[in-house]
N, C-alpha and C positions, 0 to 999 in steps of 0.2 A: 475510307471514302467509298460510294456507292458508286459501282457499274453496271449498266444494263451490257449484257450479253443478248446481242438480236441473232437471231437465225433464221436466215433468209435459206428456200428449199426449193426447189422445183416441182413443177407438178406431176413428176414420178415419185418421188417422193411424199406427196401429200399422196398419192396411192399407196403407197408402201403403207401408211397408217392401217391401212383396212383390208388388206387383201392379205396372201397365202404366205408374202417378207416378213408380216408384220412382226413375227418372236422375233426375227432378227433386227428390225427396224426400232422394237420397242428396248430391246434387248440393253440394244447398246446406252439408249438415253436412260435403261432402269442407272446401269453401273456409272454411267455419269454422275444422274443424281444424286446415286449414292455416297460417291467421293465429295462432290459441293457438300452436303449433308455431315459428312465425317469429318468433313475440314473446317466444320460450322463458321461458312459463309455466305451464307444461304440466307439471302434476306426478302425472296419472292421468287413471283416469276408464273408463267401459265404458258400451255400451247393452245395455240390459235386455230380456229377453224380455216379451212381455204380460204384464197380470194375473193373465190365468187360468191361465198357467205356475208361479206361487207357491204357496207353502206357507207359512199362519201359522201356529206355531205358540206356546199361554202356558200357562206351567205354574199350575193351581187348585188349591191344597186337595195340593199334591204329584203331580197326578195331571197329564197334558199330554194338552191341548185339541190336537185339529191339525184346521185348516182350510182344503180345498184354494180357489184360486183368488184373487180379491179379498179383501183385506182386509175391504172397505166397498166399497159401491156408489157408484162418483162418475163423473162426467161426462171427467174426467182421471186420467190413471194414473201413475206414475213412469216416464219410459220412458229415460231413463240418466242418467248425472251425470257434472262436470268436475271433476278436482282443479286449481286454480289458487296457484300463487307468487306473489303479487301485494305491492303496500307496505300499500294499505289499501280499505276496503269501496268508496268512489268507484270506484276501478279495475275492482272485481272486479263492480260494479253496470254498469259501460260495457260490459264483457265480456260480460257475461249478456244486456243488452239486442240485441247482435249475434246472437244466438242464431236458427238459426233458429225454435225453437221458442217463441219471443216472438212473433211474431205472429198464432201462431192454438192455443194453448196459454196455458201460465204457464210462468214461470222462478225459482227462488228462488234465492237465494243466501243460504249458512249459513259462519259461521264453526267451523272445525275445530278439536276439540280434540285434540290429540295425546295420546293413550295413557298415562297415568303422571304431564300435567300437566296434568289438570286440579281 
């Protein structure tokens, strides 16, 4: 079964990308990868640009609201997600825990619907 792996960061954190932590910051999510990759469960996944790169946009009344930036104001941001081939949620919950972004962040993990069955 497919799980996304979200990782939600703060925006020290999305600083950490680009600044003086970054071996260290990258460091950690290379040897994550690595193990997802060697443990070939590895079914996608991308990191996100900041919040304030986004655009929400919802259609009202037929008319489309667009809002740059944030969604919401929160303390954490979505800052990329894992697609994982796992057998079931225990797996894909031990996965997430290794994350670097567990220990000074959150990590969720969601079950995948594919397209057409759900």
């Amino acid at each position: 079964m497919e799980y996304a792996i979200l990782v939600y960061e703060s925006e020290t954190n999305f600083s950490n990308r680009t600044d003086k932590e970054r071996d260290s910051y990258w460091g950690a999510f290379r040897a994550y990868s690595q193990a997802l990759a060697q443990a070939g469960i590895v079914a996608g996944g991308a990191v996100l640009y900041p919040g304030d790169a986004g655009t929400t946009i919802r259609l009202r009344d037929a008319q489309q609201q667009v809002q740059d930036g944030l969604y919401a104001e929160t303390k954490e941001q979505l800052g990329g997600f894992i697609l994982v081939d796992v057998p079931n949620l225990d797996t894909a919950l031990d996965w997430a825990a290794r994350c670097p972004g567990a220990s000074d962040g959150a990590v969720e993990v969601r079950p995948i619907v594919m397209m057409g069955q759900g």
